[in-house]
Structure formats: structure tokens, C-alpha cells
C-alpha positions as CSV (number, residue, x, y, z in Angstrom):
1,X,47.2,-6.7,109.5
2,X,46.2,-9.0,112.4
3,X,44.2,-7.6,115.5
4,X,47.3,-7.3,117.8
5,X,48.7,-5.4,115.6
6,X,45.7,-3.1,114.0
7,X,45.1,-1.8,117.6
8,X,47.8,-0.4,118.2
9,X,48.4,0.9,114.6
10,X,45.2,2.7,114.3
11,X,45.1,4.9,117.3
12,X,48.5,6.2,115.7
13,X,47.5,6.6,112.1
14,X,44.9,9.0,114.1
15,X,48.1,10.9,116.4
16,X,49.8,11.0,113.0
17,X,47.0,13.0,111.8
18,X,47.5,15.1,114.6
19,X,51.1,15.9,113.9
20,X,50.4,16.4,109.6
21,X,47.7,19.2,111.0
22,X,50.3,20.8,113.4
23,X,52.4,20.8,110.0
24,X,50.3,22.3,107.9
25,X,49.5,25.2,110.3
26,X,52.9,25.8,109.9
27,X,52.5,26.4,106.8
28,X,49.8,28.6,106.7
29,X,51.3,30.8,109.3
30,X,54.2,31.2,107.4
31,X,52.4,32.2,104.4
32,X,50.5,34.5,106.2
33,X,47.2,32.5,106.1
34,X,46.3,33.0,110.0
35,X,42.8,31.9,110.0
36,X,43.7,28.6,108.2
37,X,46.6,28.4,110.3
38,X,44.3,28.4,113.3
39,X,41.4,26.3,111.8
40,X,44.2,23.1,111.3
41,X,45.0,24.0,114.9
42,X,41.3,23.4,115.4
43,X,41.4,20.5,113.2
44,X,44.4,19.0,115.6
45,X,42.7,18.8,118.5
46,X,40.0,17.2,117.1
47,X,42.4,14.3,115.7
48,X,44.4,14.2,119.3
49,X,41.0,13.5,121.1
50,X,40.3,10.7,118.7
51,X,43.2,8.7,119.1
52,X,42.4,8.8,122.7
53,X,39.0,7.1,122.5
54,X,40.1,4.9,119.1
55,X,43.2,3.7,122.1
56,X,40.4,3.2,124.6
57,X,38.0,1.2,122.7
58,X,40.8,-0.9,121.0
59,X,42.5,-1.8,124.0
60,X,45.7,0.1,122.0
61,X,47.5,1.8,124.7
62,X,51.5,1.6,124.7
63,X,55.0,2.9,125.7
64,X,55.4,3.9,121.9
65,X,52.2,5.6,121.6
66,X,52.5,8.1,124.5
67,X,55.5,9.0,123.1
68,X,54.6,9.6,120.1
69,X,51.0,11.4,121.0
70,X,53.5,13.5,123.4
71,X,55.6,14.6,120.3
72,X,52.6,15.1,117.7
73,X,51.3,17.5,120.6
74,X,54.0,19.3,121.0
75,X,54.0,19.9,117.2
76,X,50.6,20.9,117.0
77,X,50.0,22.5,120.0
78,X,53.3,23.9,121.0
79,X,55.6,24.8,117.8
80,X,52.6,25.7,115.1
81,X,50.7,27.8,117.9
82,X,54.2,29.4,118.6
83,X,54.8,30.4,115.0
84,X,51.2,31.4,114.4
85,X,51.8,34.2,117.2
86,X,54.8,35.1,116.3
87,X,54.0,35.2,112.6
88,X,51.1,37.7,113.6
89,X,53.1,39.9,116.6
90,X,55.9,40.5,113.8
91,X,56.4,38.8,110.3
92,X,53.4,40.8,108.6
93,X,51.7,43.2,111.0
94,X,54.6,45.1,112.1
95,X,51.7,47.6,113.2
96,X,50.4,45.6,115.8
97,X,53.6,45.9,117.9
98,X,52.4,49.7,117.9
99,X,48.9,49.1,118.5
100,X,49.9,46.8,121.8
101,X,52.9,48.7,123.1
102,X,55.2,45.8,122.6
103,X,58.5,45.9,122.0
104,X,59.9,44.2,119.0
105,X,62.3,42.8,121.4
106,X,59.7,41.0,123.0
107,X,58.0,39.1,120.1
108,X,60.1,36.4,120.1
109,X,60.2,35.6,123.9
110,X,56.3,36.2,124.0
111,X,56.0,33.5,121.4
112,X,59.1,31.2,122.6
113,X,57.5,31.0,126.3
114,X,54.1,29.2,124.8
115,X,56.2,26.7,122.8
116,X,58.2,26.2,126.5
117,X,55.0,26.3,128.7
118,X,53.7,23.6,126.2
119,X,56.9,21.6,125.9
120,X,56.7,21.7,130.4
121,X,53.4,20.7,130.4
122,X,53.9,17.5,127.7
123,X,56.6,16.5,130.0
124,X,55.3,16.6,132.9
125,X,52.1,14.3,131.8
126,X,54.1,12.1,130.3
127,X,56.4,11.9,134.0
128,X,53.1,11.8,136.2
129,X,50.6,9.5,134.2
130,X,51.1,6.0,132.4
131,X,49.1,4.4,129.3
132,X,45.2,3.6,131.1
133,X,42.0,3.1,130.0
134,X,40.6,6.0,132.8
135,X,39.9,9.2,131.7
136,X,41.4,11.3,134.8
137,X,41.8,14.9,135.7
138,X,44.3,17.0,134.3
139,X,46.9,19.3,136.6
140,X,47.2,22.4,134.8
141,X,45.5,23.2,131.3
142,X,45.8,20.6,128.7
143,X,47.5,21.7,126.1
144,X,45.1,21.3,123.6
145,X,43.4,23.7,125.3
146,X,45.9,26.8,125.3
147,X,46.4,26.2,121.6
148,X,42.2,26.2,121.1
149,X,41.6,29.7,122.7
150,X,44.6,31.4,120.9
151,X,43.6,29.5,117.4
152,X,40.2,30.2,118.1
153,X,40.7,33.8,119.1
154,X,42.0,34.5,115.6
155,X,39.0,33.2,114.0
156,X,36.3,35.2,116.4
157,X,37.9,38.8,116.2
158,X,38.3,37.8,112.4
159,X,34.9,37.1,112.1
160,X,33.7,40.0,114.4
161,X,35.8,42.8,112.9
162,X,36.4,41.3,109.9
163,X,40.5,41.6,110.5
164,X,42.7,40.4,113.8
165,X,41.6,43.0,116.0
166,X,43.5,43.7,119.7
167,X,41.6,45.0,122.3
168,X,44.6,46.8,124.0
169,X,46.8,43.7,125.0
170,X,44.0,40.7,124.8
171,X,45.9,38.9,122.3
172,X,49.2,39.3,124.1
173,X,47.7,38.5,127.4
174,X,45.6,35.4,126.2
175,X,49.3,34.0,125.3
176,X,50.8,34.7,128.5
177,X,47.3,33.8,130.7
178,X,47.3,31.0,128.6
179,X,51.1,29.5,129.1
180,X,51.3,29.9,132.5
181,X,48.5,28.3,133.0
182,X,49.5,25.2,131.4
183,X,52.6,24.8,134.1
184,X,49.8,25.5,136.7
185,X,48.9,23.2,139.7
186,X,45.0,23.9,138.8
187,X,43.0,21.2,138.1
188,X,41.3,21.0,135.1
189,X,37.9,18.3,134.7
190,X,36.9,17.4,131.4
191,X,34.2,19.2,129.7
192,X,31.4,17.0,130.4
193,X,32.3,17.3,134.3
194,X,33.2,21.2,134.2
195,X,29.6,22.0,133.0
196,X,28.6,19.1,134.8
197,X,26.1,17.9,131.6
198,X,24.9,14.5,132.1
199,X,22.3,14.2,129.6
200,X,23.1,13.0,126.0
201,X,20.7,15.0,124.0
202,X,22.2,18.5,126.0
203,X,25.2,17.3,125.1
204,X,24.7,16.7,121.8
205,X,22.5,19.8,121.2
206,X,25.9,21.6,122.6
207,X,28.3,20.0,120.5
208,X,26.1,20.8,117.3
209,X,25.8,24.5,118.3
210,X,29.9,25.0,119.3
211,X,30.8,23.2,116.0
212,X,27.9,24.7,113.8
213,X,28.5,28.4,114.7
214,X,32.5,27.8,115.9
215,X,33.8,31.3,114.9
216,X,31.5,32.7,117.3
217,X,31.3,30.1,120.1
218,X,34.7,28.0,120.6
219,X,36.3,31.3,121.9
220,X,33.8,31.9,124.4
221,X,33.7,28.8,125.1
222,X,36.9,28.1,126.2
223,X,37.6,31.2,128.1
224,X,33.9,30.2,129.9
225,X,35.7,26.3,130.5
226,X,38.9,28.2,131.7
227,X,37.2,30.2,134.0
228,X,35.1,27.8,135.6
229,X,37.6,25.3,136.5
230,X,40.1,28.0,138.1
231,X,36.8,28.9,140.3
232,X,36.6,25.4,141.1
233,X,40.2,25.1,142.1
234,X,40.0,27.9,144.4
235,X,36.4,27.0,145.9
236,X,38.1,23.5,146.8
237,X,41.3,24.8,148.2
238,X,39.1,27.1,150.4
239,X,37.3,24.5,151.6
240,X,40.6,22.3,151.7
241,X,41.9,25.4,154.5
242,X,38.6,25.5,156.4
243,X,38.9,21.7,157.2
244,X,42.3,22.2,157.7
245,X,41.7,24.7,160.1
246,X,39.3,23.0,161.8
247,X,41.2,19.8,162.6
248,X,43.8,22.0,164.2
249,X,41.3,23.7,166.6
250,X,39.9,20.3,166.8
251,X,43.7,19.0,167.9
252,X,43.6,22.0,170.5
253,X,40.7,21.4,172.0
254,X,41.5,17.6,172.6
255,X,44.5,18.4,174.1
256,X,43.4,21.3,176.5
């Protein structure tokens, strides 16, 4: 294996990786395993931010592997998280549908429209951005992200109550909240510039703590990320009007 050819066949041993964890969450779920399930979900995302930065540092970007990263994603993110709700909505807690006042009617379109929000959002990255070595913003929430707070989600109220536990229709509503706003226009920063943490020791003190104590924290966590960045959004379209308003009383006033 020569360097030309190691750097790009590296970063996609990694997205492979991704797409072997989507797998075997598929497996769990089907066996009824949700908690695994969830942590290879877990496990995914750490693999599909690797092969990212392996890409970066190796100069390995290509064609092939933002295909291929795309389809691993949509494995991992989109199909496994799909049958890990369905799975727990209807295969083996047939209560649940009771408990939340869904109809059984509904299960599979509740867990089909994740799997399509995810499968929207894939495409319409891989349409609007092109292999680069810049770390940019993302319009809408990455997908890693949706799958994170519903896998993570299953391993807090596990945890907590010591079973999957619905508050009302939480569970439910994290999927929809969280498909839709995958397809959204809202821009999402990174996690470094959301909680706008510059020094390395916070950060690493940070990272210890979420990975350390994850059944308590990642949930949290990324319902805190979620929230922060839609504020953002809709501070900067506020201010994005007030100018806007401005220049046309600015426009009227030159022109009286």
C-alpha cells in the first residue's frame, strides 16, 4: 500500500466501520436488545466523526468517499435508528402503543418518516457541499445528531427507571421533533462553536465527563446543543429583519 493510495483507503476502512455498527444495531433491535442497539448507534457516530478528521489530516477526500460516508450514514443513522423505534413502538412492547395513545396504524409511518427525514437530509448535503478540508456549518440537524438523542434517550430513561419509560408522548415526540428538524433550514455550528469553548483543558474536562457518565449526560446534552442552536437561529433572523427593516426606512427617508 503506497501513500496515494493509504489516504484514501483509511478514512474508509473508518466509514466502513460506521456502516458494520449501523449493522449490528440492527441486529440488536431485532432481537430485542435496545440498549445495545442504541449504544452501536453511539458507537457509529463516533466512527463517522473519525473518518472526517483521518480525511482531513490525510489529505483523503474524494468523489467515492462522500458517497460512500453518505450511504454508511444512512445505514447507521437512518435505517438502524428507524428499526430501533419501530422495534420498541410495536415488535415487543405492544403496551407502549397504550401508554402513548398511538395508533398501531401509526407505528410504521412514525418510524418510516425518520428513515426519510434522514435519507432528505443525506441528500441534500451531499447536493449543497463538495469534498473540503473546512469544517463548515451545517443547515439543518446533522444526522448523526437525530440518531444520538433518540439512541441516547433509550439508554437515560433505561438507566433512570431502570426500563424504557414514556413520559406521555416524549419518545414519540423526540422522533418527530427530531426528523423534521433534520429537513430544517436551521443552522446548526459545531459543538465547540455552539457552547462557544475555546480552551482545551474545558474541553477536554467536558468530553471526559459526557463520555465517563454517558447514560446520564449525552441525552441532556444533546437536547441542551439542540436547543441552543435553534435560539441562535432565531436571535440571527431577528436581527437579520431589524436591519432589514431599517434599510427600508433608510431607502424612504433618502428618497423623501
Amino acid at each position: 500500500m503506497n501513500k496515494i493510495e493509504s489516504r484514501f483507503i483509511i478514512p474508509n476502512i473508518v466509514t466502513g466501520t460506521n456502516m458494520f455498527l449501523g449493522f449490528i444495531s440492527i441486529i440488536m433491535a431485532i432481537k430485542g436488545d435496545y440498549v445495545k442497539a442504541a449504544i452501536f448507534i453511539l458507537m457509529a457516530i463516533l466512527t463517522d466523526g473519525a473518518d472526517g478528521k483521518i480525511a482531513r489530516i490525510l489529505n483523503g477526500f474524494s468523489d467515492f468517499g462522500k458517497e460512500f460516508d453518505s450511504f454508511s450514514d444512512a445505514v447507521s443513522f437512518g435505517v438502524a435508528p428507524s428499526i430501533l423505534i419501530y422495534s420498541i413502538l410495536n415488535k415487543n412492547n405492544l403496551d407502549i402503543i397504550e401508554k402513548t395513545h398511538i395508533s398501531r396504524d401509526l407505528v410504521i409511518p412514525v418510524a418510516f418518516l425518520f428513515l426519510l427525514c434522514v435519507i432528505l437530509r443525506l441528500v441534500k448535503f451531499n447536493i449543497m457541499t463538495v469534498p473540503s478540508k473546512e469544517k463548515a456549518d451545517f443547515i439543518g440537524m446533522p444526522s448523526p445528531t437525530g440518531a444520538g438523542i433518540i439512541a441516547s434517550y433509550i439508554i437515560f430513561s433505561t438507566k433512570i427507571f431502570g426500563d424504557i419509560k414514556y413520559i406521555e408522548n416524549l419518545f414519540v415526540l423526540l422522533v418527530f421533533i427530531s426528523s423534521l428538524m433534520m429537513i430544517s433550514t436551521i443552522k446548526f455550528k459545531n459543538v465547540v462553536k455552539t457552547f462557544r469553548v475555546k480552551n482545551i483543558w474545558i474541553i477536554a474536562v467536558i468530553v471526559i465527563l459526557l463520555f465517563s457518565f454517558f447514560q446520564y449526560t449525552l441525552f441532556p446534552f444533546g437536547i441542551l446543543y439542540t436547543l441552543i442552536n435553534v435560539a441562535d437561529c432565531l436571535k440571527d433572523k431577528k436581527i437579520k429583519i431589524a436591519n432589514e427593516v431599517d434599510d427600508i426606512d433608510t431607502d424612504e427617508s433618502d428618497n423623501a
